[in-house]
N, C-alpha and C positions, 0 to 999 in steps of 0.2 A: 222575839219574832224575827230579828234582823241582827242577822252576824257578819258583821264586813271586817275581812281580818288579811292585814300585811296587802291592802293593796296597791299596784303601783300601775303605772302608764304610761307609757311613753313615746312620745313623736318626734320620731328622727334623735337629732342631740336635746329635744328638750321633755323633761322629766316632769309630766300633768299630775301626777300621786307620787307619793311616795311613802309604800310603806304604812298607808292608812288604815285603820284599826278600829271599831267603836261598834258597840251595840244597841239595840233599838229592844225594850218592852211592848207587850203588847199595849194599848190605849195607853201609851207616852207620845209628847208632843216635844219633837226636837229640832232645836235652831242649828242651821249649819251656815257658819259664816265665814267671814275672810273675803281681803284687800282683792279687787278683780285681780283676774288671774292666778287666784289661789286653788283652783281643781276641784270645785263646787259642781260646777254643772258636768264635767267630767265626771266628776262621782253619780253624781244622776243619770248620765248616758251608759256609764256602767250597770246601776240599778236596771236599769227595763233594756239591756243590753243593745244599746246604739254601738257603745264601743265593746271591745273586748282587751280585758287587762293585759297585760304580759306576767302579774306576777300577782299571787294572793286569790283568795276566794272571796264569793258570796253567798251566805246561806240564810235561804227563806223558810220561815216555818220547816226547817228540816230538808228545804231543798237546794242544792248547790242551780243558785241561781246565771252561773257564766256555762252550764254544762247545756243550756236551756235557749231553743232561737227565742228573737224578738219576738216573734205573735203569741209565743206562748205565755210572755209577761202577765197579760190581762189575765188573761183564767184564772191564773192563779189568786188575784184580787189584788194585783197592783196598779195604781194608776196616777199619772202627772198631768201638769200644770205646765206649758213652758215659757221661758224670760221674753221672747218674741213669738205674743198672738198665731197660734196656729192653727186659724179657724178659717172655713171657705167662705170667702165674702159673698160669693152670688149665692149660697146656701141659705134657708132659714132659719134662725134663729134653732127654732125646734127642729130640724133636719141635722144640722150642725149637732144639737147633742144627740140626737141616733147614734150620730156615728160613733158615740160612744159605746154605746149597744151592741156594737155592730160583732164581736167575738161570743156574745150571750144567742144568736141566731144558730139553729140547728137545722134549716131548709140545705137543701143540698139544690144543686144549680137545676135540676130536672124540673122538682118540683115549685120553684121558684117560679120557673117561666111558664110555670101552667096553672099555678096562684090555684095552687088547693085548698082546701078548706082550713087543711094545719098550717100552712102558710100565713093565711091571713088571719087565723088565731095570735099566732105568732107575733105578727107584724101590730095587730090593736092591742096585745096585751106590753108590748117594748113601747110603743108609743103612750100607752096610760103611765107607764113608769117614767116616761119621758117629761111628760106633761105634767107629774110630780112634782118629778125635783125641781121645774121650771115654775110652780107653782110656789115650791118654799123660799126660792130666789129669788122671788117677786119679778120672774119674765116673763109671766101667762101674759102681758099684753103687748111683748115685743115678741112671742114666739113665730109669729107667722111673717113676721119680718127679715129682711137681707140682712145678716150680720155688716154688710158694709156699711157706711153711714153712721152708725150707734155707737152712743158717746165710749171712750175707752173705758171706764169703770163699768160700766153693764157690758163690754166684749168681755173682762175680767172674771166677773160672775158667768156667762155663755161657757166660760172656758173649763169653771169650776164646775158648775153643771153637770158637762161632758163627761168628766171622771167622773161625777159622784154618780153618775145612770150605769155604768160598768158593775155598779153595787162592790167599789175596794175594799177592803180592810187594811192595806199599805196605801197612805195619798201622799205623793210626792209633788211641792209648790214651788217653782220655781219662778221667786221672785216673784212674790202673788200681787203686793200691793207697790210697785214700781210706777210709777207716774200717776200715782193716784193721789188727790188733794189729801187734807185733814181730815176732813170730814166724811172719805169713803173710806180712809186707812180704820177709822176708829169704827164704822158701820160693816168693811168685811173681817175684822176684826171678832167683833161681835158675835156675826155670822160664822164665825170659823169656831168659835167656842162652842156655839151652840149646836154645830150640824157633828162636830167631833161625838159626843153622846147621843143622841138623834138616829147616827149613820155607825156606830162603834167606830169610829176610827182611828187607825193610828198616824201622827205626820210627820213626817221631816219637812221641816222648810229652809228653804234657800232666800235669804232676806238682805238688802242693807240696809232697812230702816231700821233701823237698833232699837227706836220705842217699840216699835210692832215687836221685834224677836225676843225685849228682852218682860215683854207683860204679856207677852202669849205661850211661851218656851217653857215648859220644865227645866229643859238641859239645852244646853249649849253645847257645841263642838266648832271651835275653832280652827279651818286650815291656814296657813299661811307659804306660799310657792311650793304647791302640792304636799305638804307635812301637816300633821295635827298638832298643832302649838299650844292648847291649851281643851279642855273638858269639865264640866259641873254644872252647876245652878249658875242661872244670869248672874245674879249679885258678885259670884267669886272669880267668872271669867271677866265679868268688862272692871272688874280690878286688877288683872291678872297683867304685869310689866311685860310679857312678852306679846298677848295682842296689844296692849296699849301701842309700843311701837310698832308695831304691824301697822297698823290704823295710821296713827300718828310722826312715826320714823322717828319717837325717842322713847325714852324710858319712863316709864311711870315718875319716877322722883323728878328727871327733868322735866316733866310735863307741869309739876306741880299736885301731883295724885297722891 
């Protein structure tokens, strides 16, 4: 589904990729990890093109994804999650995931402001979709509420939401379960296993909880100071002497591994 091949980035003297490489199957679930600073979220700004590489491609289902603007992202059925809450607080709940919706709209600006008949087709049938996926996330009774105020593990879910009303087939998490106690890492956890077959999905996620990456992940991918330092099944990367020091700043044997 997802061919990321030699890509690199760079800001000013410093070097955000380098030469990054790796594939994604269709309905595979893959951890992408590495020490802050390692070119994670750059790799995701690259995905739904925030940035633009200087070197390497990316190709979607067959499309060179850097030839392609930002809006265009969604249509094609990709959609993220990001590490800092990007949701409108004075918005509602269920407003807030619209706007997920909001590239699935076919009104044009004429007919919008004269709220025709297919407009407001429109608008009740994206809102029943709405009201769905807000339904399987158990928000039907925060929906009509300000996202400000609401505990941070239910903005989490708000956020999740959002993409998942876009209807992706690529769901990109950044950093899904960051500040979230035990008991909602192992709950959206749950939730993510189960909405992956549910929604067909496929996911990259961007994680440092290591429990979560390494009992959710098929594959891992490893960067470490924009490079892919290691690739495979959990088990054979968080064995692997070169994240070890990544992580830890020595060698698997000196660590005791």
């Amino acid at each position: 589904m997802l061919e990321v091949h030699d890509l690199t980035v760079r800001f000013g003297g410093i070097t955000a990729l380098d030469g990054v490489g790796f594939g994604v199957a269709g309905g595979e679930m893959v951890g992408l990890i590495g020490p802050n600073g390692a070119g994670k979220t750059t790799l995701f700004n690259c995905l739904t093109r925030r940035y633009d590489p200087d070197e390497g491609t990316v190709t979607y289902e067959g499309a060179d994804l850097t030839a392609l603007a930002p809006h265009a992202i969604a249509r094609l059925g990709i959609a993220r999650t990001f590490q800092n809450l990007g949701l409108f607080p004075r918005l509602s709940v269920r407003d807030n995931v619209l706007v997920g919706a909001h590239h699935r709209g076919r009104a044009g600006f004429l007919s919008a402001g004269l709220r025709l008949p297919g407009v407001r087709r429109e608008e009740r049938a994206l809102r029943e979709d709405a009201d769905a996926v807000l339904e399987r996330l158990s928000l039907s009774e925060v929906a009509g509420h300000p996202a400000a105020g609401l505990p941070f593990g239910t903005l989490k879910r708000v956020e999740l939401a959002r993409a998942l009303v876009s209807k992706p087939r690529l769901l990109l998490l950044d950093e899904p379960v960051n500040g979230l106690n035990a008991a909602e890492v192992e709950e959206f956890a749950g939730t993510l296993a189960a909405i992956r077959g549910e929604y067909d999905l496929t996911v990259i996620v961007v994680e440092h909880h290591m429990g979560f990456v390494m009992g959710t992940c098929e594959r891992i991918v490893c960067l470490d100071f924009g490079r892919k330092i290691a690739e495979g099944p959990p088990e054979e990367v968080q064995r692997d002497a070169g994240v070890i020091e990544a992580y830890l700043g020595t060698s698997g044997e000196e660590a005791g591994t």
